[in-house]
C-alpha positions in Angstrom: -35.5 40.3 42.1 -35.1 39.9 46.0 -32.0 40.9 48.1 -31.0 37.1 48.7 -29.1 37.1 45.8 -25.7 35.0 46.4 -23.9 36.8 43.7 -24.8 40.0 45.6 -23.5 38.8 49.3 -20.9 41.1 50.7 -18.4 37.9 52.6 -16.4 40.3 54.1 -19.6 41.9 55.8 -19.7 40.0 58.7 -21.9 40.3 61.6 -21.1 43.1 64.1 -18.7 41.5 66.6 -16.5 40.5 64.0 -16.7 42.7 61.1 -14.4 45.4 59.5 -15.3 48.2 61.9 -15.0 46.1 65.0 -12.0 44.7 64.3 -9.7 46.7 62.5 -10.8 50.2 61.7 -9.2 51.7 64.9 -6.3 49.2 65.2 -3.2 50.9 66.1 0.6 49.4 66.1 4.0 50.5 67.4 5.5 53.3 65.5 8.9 52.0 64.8 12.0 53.2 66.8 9.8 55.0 68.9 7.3 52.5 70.3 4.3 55.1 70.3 1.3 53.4 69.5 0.0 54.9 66.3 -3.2 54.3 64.0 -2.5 51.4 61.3 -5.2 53.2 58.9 -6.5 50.3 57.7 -9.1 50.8 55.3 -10.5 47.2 54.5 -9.9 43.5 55.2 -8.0 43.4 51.8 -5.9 46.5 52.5 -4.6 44.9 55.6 -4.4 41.2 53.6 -2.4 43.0 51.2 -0.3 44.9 53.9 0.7 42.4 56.2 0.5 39.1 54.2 -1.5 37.6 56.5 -5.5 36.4 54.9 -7.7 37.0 57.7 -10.5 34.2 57.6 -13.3 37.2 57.4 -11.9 37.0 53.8 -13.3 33.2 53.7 -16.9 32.0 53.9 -17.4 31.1 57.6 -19.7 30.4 60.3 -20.5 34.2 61.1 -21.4 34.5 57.0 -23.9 31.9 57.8 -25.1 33.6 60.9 -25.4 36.9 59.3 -27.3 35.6 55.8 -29.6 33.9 58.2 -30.4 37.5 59.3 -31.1 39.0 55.8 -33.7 36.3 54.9 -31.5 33.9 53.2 -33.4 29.9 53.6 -31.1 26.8 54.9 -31.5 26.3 50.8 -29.8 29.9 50.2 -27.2 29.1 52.6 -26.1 26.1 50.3 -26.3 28.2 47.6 -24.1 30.9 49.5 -21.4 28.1 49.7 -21.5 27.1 46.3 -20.7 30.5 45.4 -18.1 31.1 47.9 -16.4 28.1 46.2 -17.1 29.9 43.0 -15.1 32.9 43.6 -12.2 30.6 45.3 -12.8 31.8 48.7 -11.8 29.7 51.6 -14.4 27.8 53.1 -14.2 27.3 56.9 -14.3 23.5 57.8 -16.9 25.6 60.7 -19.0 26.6 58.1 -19.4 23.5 55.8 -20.4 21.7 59.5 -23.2 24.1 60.6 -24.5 23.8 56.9 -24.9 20.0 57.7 -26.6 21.0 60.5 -28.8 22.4 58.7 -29.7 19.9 56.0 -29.8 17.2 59.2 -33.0 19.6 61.1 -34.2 20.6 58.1 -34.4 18.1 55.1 -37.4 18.8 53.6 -35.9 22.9 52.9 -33.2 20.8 50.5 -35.7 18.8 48.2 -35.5 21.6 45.6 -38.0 20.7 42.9 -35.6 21.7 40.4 -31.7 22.9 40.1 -32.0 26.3 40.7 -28.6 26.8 40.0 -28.2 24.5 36.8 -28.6 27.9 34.6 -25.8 30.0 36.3 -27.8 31.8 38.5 -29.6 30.6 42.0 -33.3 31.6 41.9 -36.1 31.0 39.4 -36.5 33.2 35.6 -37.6 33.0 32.4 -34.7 31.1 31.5 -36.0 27.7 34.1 -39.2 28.5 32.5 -37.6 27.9 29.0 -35.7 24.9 30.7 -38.8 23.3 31.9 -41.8 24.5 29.6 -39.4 24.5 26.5 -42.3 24.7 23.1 -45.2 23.3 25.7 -46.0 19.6 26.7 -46.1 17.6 24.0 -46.2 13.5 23.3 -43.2 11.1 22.7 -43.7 12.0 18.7 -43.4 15.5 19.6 -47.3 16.2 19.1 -48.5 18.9 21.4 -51.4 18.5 23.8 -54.1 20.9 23.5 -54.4 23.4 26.6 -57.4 21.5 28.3 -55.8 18.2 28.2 -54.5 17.1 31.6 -50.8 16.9 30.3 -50.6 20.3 29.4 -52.1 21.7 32.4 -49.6 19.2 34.8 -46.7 20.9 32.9 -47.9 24.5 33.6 -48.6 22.4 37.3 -44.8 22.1 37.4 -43.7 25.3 36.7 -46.1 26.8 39.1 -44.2 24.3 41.8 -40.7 25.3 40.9 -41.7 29.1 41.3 -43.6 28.7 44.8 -40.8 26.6 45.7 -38.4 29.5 45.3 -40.5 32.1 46.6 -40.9 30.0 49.6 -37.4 29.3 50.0 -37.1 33.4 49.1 -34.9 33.0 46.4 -34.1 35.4 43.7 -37.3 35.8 41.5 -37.9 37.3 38.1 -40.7 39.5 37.9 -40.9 38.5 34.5 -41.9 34.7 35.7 -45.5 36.4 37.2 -45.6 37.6 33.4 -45.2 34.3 32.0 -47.7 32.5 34.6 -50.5 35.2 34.0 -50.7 35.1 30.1 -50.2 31.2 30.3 -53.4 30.8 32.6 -55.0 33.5 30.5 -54.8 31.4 27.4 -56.0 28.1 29.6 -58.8 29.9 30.7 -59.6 31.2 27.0 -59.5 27.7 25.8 -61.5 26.2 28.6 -64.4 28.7 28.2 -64.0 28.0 24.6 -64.4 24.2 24.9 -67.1 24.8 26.9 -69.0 27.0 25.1 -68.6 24.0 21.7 -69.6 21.2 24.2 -72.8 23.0 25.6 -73.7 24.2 22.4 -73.5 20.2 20.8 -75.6 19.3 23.8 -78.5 21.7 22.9 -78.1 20.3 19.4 -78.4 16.9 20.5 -81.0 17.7 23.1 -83.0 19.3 20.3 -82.5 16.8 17.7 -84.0 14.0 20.3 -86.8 16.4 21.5 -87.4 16.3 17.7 -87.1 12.3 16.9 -89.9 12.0 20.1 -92.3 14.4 18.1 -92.1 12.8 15.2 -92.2 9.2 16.6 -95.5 10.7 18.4 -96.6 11.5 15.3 -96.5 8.7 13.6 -97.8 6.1 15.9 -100.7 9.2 16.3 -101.1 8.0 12.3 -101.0 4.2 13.0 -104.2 4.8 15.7 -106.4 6.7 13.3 -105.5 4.6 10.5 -106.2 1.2 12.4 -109.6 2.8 13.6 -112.8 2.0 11.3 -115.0 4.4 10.0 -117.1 2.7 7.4 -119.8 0.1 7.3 -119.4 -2.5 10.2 -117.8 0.7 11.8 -118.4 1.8 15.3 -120.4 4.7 13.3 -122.5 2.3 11.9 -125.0 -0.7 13.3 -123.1 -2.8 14.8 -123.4 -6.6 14.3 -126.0 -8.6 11.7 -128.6 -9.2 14.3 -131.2 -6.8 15.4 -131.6 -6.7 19.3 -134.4 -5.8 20.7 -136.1 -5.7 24.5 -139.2 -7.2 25.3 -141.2 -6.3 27.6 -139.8 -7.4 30.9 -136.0 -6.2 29.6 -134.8 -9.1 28.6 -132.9 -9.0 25.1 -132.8 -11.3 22.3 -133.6 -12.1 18.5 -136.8 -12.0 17.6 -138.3 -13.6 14.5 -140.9 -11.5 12.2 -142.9 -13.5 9.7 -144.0 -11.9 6.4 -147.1 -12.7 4.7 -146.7 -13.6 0.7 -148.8 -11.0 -0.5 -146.5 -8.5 1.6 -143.3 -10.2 -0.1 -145.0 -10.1 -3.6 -146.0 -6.5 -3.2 -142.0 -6.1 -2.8 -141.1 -8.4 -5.8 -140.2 -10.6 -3.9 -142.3 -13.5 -4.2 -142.8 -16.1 -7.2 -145.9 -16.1 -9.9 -148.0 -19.0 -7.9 -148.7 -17.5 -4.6 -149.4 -20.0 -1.8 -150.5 -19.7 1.7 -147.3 -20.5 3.3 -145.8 -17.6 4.7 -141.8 -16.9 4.2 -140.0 -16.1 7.3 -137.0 -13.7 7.3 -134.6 -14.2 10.7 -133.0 -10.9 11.2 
């Protein structure tokens, strides 16, 4: 928790020219009958409220509390936040003060587009409590389903709450330590999940890479069984003579079929031939 604080702003502080010390810690005042100028001993802006009825507007929220948060670190945001709270605690607010705070809002919008209420909860910067306001059981859909912690709705919620903390610590308004807590275990577990997700999806690419590298083998193998099936390798084969003709080359190269005539006698000696022999020879075209 930082110093800017609103609950913890001293209004009767006061810059130097116009604070308690300056003003009215040596005042003196005429000692009655005799005129003698004597200490008033007061001992704080109240003590003299109370003694002379009078409310001095140090008592109030005022320009110079502006001028003087400005100084600690407050933002133009903490300022407004500073005058809620002065209106809180029924402190006068100097018409001065509400004008330079419009000032400020005029030069500097953009420090006034507060992602979030940062009051809403009763206090003025960022806790576990905005965290519960915001994150509330984790992002979930309209039936109340939540998203996993990879899906981009889950991680846009923990987007927002990241936002709504930098805002504030940019702004430097009040911060819970406990909110760094929070942000570290939640990225933790996105992280976890992530690498787990990760891990599952490589892991059902190797199976699928494997499974194809497998179907391919086996495809190869079977159209490796069509080919040798298809192939011959008996007679009329390429491992045997090819073709019912007999080529031959003749003398000058030349290929063709040639005609061989057999004698009877030759044929009859095979078993061939018929029981009346005859002169005419048989001729066999191979």
């Amino acid at each position: 928790m930082n110093n800017t604080d609103p609950r913890r702003f001293n209004f009767t502080e006061q810059t130097a020219a116009h604070n308690f010390q300056t003003q009215l810690a040596n005042a003196t005042g005429d000692e009655p009958g005799t005129g003698k100028k004597i200490p008033l001993n007061y001992t704080s802006w109240q003590n003299y409220a109370a003694r002379t009825g009078e409310t001095p507007w140090q008592l109030g929220w005022d320009v110079d509390d502006i001028t003087l948060a400005l100084r600690k670190g407050y933002s133009p945001y903490g300022i407004q936040q500073l005058e809620q709270e002065a209106q809180k605690r029924g402190l006068r607010i100097g018409p001065n003060a509400t004008k330079r705070l419009n000032e400020l809002r005029s030069q500097q919008p953009e420090a006034f587009k507060a992602p979030i209420n940062y009051g809403a909860l009763g206090g003025y910067g960022f806790d576990t409590s905005d965290i519960k306001a915001m994150w509330g059981t984790g992002p979930a859909d309209d039936k109340g389903v939540a998203y996993g912690m990879t899906s981009p709705e889950w991680t846009a919620g923990l987007d927002k709450v990241r936002a709504a903390w930098h805002w504030a610590q940019d702004q430097n308004l009040p911060n819970s330590s406990g909110v760094d807590t929070w942000m570290q275990q939640k990225e933790s577990q996105q992280r976890t999940a992530i690498e787990a997700e990760y891990r599952t999806e490589l892991l059902e690419q190797q199976r699928a890479a494997a499974e194809e590298q497998a179907r391919i083998q086996e495809a190869a193998a079977a159209q490796a069984a069509r080919v040798k099936s298809s192939s011959p390798t008996g007679v009329g084969s390429a491992a045997s003579i090819k073709g019912s003709r007999l080529s031959i080359t003749e003398g000058k190269g030349r290929k063709g079929t040639k005609q061989f005539s057999r004698p009877t006698e030759y044929l009859n000696t095979l078993g061939i031939g018929g029981g009346g022999a005859t002169s005419r020879s048989s001729t066999v075209t191979l």
